[in-house]
N, C-alpha and C positions, 0 to 999 in steps of 0.2 A: 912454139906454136906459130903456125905461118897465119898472117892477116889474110886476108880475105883478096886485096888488090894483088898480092902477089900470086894468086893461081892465074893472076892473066897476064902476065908479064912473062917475058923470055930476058932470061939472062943467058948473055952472051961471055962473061967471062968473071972472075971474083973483083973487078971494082965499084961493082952493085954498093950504092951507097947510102944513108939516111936522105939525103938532098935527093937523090934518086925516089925515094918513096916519097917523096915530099911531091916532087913533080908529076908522080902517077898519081896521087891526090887529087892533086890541082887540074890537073888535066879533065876528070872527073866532074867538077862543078860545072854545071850546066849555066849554057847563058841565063841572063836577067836574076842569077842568084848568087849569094857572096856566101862565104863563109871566115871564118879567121885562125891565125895562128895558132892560139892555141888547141880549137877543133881537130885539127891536123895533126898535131904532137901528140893529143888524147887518144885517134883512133890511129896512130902508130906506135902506139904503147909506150910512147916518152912523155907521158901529159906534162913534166916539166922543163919540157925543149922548147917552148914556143919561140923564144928567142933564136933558136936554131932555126926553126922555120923560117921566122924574117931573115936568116941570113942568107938561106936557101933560095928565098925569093928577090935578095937584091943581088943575085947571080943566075937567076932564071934564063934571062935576058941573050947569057951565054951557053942557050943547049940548041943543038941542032933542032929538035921536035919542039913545036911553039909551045909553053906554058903561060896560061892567060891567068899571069898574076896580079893584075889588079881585080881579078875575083874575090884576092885576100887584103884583109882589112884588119885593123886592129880590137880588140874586144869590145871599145864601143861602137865599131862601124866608121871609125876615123880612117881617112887615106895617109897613115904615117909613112908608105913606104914610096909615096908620089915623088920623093928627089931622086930615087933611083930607076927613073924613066926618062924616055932619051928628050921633053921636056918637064916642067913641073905641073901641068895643067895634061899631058897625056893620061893619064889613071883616069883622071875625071871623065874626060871626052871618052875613050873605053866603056867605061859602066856606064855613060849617056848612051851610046849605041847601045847599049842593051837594055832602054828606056829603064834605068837607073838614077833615081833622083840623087844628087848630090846638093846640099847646100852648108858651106862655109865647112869645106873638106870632110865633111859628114854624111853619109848614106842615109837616106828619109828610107822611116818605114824597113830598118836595117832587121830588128826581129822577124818580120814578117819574110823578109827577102832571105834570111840565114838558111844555108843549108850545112846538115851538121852529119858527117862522114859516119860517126858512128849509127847514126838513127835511118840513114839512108842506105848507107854498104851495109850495114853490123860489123861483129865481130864476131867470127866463130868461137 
């Protein structure tokens, strides 16, 4: 069964990868809203990758097409993956441009702000 992100994608040859769908994900999330690793795994049909996702995102960093991964957060709204940005306070200053409250590495108002891939894409 093909996900829903994949009718808009062009693949160019078979290294089409999970990290790949991970980053047309993310690419998706709209400014001023977060969502998390596991939302990602779930509406890619691994709901127990989330950890795959965080790996995908401390390698983002290296795709030619920008992936705005401090969009992804951990399930409580924690910045866990702030040491893999080119400082440790970059993630923050990111989700502050996008009037993004952060305090004490935490997203205020992180429910309200979630956006959740299955509820927004679906899933065919």
């Amino acid at each position: 069964m093909l996900h829903p992100i994949w009718d808009t994608l062009k693949l160019s040859d078979n290294t089409y990868s999970f990290f790949d769908d991970v980053y047309a994900v993310v690419r998706l999330i709209p400014k001023g809203r977060v969502t998390n690793y596991g939302a990602i795994a779930k509406y890619l049909g691994a709901a127990r990758s989330s950890r795959m996702v965080g790996w995908a995102m401390n390698a983002a960093h290296k795709q030619n097409e920008y992936v705005p991964a401090h969009r992804v957060l951990n399930r409580n709204g924690m910045l866990t993956g702030k040491h893999h940005f080119a400082s440790p306070d970059e993630m923050q200053k990111l989700l502050e441009k996008e009037n993004i409250v952060v305090v004490k590495d935490v997203v205020k108002h992180f429910k309200t702000l979630f956006w959740s891939p299955v509820e927004e894409l679906g899933i065919k």
